[in-house]
TORKOL-4160 file (C-alpha; in steps of 0.2 Angstrom, whole numbers, padded with zeros to 4 digits, m for minus):
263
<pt num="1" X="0000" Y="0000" Z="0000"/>
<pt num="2" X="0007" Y="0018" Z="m0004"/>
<pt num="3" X="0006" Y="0025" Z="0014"/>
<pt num="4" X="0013" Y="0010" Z="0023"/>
<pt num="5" X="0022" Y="0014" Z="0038"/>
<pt num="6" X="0040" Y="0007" Z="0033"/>
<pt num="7" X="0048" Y="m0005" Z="0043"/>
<pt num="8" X="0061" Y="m0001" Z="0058"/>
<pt num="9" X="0078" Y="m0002" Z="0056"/>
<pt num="10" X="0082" Y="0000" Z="0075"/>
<pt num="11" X="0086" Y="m0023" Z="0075"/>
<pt num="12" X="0100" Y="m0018" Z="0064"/>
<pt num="13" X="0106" Y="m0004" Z="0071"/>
<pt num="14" X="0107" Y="m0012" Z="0089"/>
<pt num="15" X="0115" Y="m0029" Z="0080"/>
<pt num="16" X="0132" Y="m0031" Z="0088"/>
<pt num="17" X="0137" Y="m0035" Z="0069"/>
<pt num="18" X="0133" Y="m0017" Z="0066"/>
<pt num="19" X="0147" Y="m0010" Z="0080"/>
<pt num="20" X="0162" Y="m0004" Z="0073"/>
<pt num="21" X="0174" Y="m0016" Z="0076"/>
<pt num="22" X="0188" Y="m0005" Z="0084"/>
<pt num="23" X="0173" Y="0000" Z="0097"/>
<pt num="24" X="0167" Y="m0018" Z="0100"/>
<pt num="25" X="0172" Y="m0022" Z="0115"/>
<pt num="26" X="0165" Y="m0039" Z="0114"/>
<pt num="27" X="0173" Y="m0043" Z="0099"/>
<pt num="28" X="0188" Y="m0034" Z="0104"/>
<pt num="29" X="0187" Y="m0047" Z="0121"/>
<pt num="30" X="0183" Y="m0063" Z="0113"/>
<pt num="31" X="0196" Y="m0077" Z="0113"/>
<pt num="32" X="0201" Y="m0077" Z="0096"/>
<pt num="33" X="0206" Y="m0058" Z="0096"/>
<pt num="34" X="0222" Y="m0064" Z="0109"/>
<pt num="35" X="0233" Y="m0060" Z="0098"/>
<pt num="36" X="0228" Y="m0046" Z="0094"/>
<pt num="37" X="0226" Y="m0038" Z="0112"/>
<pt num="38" X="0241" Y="m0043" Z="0114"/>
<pt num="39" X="0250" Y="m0031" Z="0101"/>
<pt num="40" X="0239" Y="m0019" Z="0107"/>
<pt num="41" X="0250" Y="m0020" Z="0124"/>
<pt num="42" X="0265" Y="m0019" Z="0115"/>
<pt num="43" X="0263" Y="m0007" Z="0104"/>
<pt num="44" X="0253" Y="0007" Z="0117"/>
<pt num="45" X="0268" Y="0006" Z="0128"/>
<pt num="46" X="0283" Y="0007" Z="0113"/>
<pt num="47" X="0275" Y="0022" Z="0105"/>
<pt num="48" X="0273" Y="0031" Z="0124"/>
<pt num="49" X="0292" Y="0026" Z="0124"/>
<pt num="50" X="0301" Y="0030" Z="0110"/>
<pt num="51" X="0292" Y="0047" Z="0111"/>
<pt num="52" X="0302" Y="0051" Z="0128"/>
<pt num="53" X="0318" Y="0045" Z="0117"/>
<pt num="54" X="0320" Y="0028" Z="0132"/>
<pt num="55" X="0333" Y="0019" Z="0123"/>
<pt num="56" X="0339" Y="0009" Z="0138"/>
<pt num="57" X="0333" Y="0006" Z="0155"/>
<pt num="58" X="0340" Y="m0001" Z="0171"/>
<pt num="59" X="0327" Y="m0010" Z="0179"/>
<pt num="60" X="0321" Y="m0011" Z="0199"/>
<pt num="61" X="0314" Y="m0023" Z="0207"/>
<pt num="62" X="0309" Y="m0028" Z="0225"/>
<pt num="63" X="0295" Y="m0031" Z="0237"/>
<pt num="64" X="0278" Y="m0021" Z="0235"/>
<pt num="65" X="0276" Y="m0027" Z="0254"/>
<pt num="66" X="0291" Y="m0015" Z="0259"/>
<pt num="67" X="0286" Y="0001" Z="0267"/>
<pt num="68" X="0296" Y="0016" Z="0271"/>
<pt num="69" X="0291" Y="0014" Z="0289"/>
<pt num="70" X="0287" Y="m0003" Z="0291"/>
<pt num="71" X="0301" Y="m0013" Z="0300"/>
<pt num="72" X="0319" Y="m0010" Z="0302"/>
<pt num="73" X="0324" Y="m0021" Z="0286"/>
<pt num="74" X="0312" Y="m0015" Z="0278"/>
<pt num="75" X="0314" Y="0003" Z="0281"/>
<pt num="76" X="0332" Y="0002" Z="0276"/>
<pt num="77" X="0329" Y="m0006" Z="0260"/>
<pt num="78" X="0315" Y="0007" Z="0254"/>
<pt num="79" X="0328" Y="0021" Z="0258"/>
<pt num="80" X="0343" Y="0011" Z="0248"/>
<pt num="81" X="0332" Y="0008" Z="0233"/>
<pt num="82" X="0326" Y="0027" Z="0231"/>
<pt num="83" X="0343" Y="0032" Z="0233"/>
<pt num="84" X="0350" Y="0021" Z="0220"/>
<pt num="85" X="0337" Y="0027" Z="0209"/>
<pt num="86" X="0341" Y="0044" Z="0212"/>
<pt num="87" X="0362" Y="0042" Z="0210"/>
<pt num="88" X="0357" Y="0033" Z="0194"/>
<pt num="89" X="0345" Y="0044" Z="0186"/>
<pt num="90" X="0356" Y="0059" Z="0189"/>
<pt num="91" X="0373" Y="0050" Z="0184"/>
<pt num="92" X="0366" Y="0035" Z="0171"/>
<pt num="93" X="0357" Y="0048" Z="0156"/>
<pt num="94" X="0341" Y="0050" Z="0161"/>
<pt num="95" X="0340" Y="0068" Z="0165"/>
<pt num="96" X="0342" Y="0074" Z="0151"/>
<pt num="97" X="0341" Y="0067" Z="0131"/>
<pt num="98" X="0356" Y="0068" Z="0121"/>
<pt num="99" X="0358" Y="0077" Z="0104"/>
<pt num="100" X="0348" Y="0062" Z="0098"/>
<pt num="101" X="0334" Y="0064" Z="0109"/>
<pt num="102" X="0336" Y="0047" Z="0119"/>
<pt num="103" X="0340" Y="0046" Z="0135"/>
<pt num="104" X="0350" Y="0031" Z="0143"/>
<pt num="105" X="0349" Y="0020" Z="0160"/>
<pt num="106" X="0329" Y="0026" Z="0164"/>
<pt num="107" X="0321" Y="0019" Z="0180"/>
<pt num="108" X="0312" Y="0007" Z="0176"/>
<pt num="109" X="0301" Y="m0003" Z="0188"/>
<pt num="110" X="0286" Y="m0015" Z="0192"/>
<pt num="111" X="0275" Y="0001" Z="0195"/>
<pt num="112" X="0267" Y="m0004" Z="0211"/>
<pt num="113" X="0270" Y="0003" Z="0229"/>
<pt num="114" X="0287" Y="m0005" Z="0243"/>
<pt num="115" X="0303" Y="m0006" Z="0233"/>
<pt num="116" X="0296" Y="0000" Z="0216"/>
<pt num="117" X="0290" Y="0015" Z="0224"/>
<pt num="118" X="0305" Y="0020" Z="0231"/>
<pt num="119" X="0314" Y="0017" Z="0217"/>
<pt num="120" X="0303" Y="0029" Z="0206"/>
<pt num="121" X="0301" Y="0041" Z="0220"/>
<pt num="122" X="0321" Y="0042" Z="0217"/>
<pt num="123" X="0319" Y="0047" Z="0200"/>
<pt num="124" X="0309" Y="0058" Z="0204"/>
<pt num="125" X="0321" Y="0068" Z="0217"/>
<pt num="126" X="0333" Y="0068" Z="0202"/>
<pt num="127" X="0319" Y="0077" Z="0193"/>
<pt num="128" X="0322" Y="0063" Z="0180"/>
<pt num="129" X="0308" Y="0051" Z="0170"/>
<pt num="130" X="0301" Y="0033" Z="0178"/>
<pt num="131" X="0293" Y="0019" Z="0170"/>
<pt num="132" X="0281" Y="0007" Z="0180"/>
<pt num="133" X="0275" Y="m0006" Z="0172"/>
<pt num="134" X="0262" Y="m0011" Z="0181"/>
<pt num="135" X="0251" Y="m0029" Z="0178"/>
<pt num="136" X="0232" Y="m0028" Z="0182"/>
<pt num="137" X="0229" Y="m0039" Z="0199"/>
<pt num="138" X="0217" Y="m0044" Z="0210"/>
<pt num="139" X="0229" Y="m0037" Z="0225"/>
<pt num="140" X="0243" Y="m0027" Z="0230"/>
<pt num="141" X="0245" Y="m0015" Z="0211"/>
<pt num="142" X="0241" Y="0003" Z="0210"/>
<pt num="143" X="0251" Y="0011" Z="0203"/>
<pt num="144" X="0262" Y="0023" Z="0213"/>
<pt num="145" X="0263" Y="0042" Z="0213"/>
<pt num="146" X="0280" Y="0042" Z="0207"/>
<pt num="147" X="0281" Y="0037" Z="0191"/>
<pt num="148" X="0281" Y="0045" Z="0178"/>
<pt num="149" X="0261" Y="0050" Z="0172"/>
<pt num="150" X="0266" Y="0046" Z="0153"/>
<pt num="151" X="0278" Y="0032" Z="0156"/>
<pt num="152" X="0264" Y="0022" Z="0168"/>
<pt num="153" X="0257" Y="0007" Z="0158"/>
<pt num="154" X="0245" Y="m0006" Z="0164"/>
<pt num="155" X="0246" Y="m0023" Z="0157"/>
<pt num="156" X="0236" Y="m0037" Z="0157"/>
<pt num="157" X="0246" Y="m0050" Z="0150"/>
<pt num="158" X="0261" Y="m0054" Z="0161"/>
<pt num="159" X="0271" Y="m0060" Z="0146"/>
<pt num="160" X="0270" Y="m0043" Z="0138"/>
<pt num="161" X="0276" Y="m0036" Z="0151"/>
<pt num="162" X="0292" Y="m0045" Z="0155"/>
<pt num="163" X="0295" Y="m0043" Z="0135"/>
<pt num="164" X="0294" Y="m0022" Z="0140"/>
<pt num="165" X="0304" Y="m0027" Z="0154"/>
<pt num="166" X="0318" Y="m0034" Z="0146"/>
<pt num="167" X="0319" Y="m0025" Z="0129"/>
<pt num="168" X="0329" Y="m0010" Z="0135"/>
<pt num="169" X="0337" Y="m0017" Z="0150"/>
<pt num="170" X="0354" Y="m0011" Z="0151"/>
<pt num="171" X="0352" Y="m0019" Z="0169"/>
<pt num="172" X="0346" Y="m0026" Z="0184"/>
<pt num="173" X="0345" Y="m0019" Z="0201"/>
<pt num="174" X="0337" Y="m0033" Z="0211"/>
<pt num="175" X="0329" Y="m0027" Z="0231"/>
<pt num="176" X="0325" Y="m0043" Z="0244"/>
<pt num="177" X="0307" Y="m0050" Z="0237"/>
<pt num="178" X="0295" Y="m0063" Z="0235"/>
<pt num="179" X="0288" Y="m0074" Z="0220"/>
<pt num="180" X="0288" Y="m0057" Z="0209"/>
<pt num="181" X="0304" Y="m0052" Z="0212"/>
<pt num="182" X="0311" Y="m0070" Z="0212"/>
<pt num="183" X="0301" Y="m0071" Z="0195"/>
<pt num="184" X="0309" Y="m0056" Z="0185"/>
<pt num="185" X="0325" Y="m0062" Z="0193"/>
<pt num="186" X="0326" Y="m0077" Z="0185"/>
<pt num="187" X="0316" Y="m0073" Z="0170"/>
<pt num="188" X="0332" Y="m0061" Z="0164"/>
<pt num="189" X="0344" Y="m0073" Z="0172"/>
<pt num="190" X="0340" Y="m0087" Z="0159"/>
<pt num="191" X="0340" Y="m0075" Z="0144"/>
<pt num="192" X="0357" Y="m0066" Z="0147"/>
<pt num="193" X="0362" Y="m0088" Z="0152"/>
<pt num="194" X="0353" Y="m0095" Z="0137"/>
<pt num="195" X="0361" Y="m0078" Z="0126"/>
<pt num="196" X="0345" Y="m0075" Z="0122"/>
<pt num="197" X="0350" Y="m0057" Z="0130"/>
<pt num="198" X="0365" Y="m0047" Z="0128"/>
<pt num="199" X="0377" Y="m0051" Z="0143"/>
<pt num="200" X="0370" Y="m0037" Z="0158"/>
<pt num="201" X="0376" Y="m0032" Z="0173"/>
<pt num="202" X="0364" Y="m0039" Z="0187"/>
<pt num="203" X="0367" Y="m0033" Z="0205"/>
<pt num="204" X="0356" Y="m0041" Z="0221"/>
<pt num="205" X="0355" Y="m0030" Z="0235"/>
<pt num="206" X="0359" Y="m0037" Z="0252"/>
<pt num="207" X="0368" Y="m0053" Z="0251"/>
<pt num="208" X="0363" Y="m0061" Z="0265"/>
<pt num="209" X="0347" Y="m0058" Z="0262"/>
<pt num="210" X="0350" Y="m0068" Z="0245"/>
<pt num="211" X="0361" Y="m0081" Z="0253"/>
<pt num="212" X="0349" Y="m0087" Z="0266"/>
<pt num="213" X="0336" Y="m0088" Z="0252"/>
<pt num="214" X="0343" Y="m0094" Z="0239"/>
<pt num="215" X="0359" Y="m0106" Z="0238"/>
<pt num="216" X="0366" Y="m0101" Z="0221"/>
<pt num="217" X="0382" Y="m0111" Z="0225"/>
<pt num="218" X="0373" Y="m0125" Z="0230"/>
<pt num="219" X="0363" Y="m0125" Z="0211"/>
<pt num="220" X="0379" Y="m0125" Z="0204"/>
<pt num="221" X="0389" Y="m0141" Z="0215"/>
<pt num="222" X="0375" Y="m0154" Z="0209"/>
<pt num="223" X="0378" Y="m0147" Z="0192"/>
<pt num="224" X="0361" Y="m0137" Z="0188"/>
<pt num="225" X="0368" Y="m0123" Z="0182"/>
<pt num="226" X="0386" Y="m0121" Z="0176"/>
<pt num="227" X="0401" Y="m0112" Z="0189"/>
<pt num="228" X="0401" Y="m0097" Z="0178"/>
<pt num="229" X="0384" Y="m0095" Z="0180"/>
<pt num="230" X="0386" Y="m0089" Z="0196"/>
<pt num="231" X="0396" Y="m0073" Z="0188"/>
<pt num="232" X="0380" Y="m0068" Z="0179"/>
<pt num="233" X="0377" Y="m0058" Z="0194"/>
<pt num="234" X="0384" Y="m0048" Z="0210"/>
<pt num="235" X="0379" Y="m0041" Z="0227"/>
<pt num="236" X="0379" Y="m0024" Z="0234"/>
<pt num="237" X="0376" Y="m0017" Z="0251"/>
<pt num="238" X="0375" Y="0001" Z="0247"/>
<pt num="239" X="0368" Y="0012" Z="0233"/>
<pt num="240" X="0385" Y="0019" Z="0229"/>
<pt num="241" X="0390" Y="0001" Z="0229"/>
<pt num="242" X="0379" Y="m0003" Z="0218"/>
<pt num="243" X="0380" Y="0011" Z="0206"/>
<pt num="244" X="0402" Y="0007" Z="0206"/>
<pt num="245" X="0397" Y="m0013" Z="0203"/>
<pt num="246" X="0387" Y="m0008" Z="0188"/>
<pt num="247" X="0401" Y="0003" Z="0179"/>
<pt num="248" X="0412" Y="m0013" Z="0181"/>
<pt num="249" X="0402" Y="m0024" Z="0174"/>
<pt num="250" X="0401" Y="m0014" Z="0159"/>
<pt num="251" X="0386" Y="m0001" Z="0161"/>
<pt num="252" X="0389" Y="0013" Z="0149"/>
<pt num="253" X="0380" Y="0031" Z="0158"/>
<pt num="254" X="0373" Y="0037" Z="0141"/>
<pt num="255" X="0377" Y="0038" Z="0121"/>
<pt num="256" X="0373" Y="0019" Z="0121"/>
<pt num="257" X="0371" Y="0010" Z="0104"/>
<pt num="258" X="0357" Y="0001" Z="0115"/>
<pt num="259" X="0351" Y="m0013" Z="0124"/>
<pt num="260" X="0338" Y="m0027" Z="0120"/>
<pt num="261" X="0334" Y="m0045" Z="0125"/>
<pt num="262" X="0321" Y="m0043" Z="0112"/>
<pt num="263" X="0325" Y="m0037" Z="0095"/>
């Protein structure tokens, strides 16, 4: 009939098929769209730091559950970290960006509060830039107030973010910890020991804290790791310590030609 009312369009319109698909969050959230979530993680947090010039990193890491005024252990570690951060920031590159625009030897940590809070908070007395790459939990991850605002990434994939963690590293600054800590430890242990990662200096604060934990030596008597394994890595009792134990082992304080587990 001529005046017929015409039929609705509003089913079509409020088809999910007819969602774009970069605003679908239920397409973008289905299983099969993994890998695509995943690059997404990758390429937010590349772009963010190749536009603050981050060639090279020295990661932080350490308890979230150590407090600036929680125990006496405790406390001293906190203060240790963020003045290691802060000796290394002003000393290491990241101050300032060379001719280039990159800068060298960034903070770089976990994100989250204890040890990688102080070790951005020291970064930030230096007035220099901080990473936190921080991993959506359940518990115990905020990110801190430290950081730096456009360096402070969340990720859901842990895998994506150890792959952040290590591309940069020009090293490893390791705090006493617990599963986490023990996790990143060992995570770039076995790719500077498999050469998956160029060799790195890789420093664990407070040997006998890392002694009674762990008996490294012990690994290496009943032959599960090779004796000159246990040269992959050093201990420092101090953050000047630290900072001289890092320069040894071949740490360059800017103008690198960069870092990367991960090419």
């Amino acid at each position: 009939m001529a005046n017929a009312k015409p039929p609705s369009n509003k089913e079509q319109i409020a088809s999910p098929a007819f969602r774009i698909a970069a605003l679908d969050q239920d397409f973008l959230l289905d299983d099969s769209m993994r890998g695509v979530r995943f690059h997404l993680e990758y390429e937010k947090a590349e772009q963010a730091l190749r536009a603050w010039g981050v060639r090279s990193t020295i990661v932080v890491f350490g308890s979230a559950r150590t407090q600036e005024n929680g125990d006496g252990e405790h406390t001293r570690w906190y203060a240790m970290a963020r003045e290691f951060a802060e000796i290394a920031s002003r000393r290491g590159g990241a101050l300032d960006a060379d001719h280039n625009g990159h800068r060298d030897n960034v903070i770089a940590t976990g994100g989250g509060g204890g040890i990688m809070e102080a070790a951005n908070r020291g970064a930030a007395d230096a007035n220099a830039p901080s990473i936190g790459f921080n991993i959506h939990l359940p518990f115990e991850q905020e990110p801190n107030p430290y950081s730096t605002p456009e360096l402070t990434f969340q990720f859901h994939y842990f895998g994506m973010r150890k792959m952040h963690f290590a591309m940069r590293a020009a090293a490893l600054v390791v705090f006493p910890g617990g599963f986490g800590t023990f996790d990143e430890l060992f995570e770039l242990l076995t790719l500077v020991q498999t050469r998956k990662a160029p060799k790195l200096p890789i420093i664990l604060f407070d040997e006998p804290y890392w002694s009674e934990v762990v008996n490294f030596k012990h690994i290496a008597d009943h032959g599960m790791i090779s004796p000159a394994d246990l040269d992959l890595f050093h201990f420092a009792s101090t953050p000047e310590e630290a900072w001289a134990k890092l320069l040894e082992a071949g740490l360059q304080p800017g103008d690198q030609d960069g870092r990367g587990a991960i090419i």
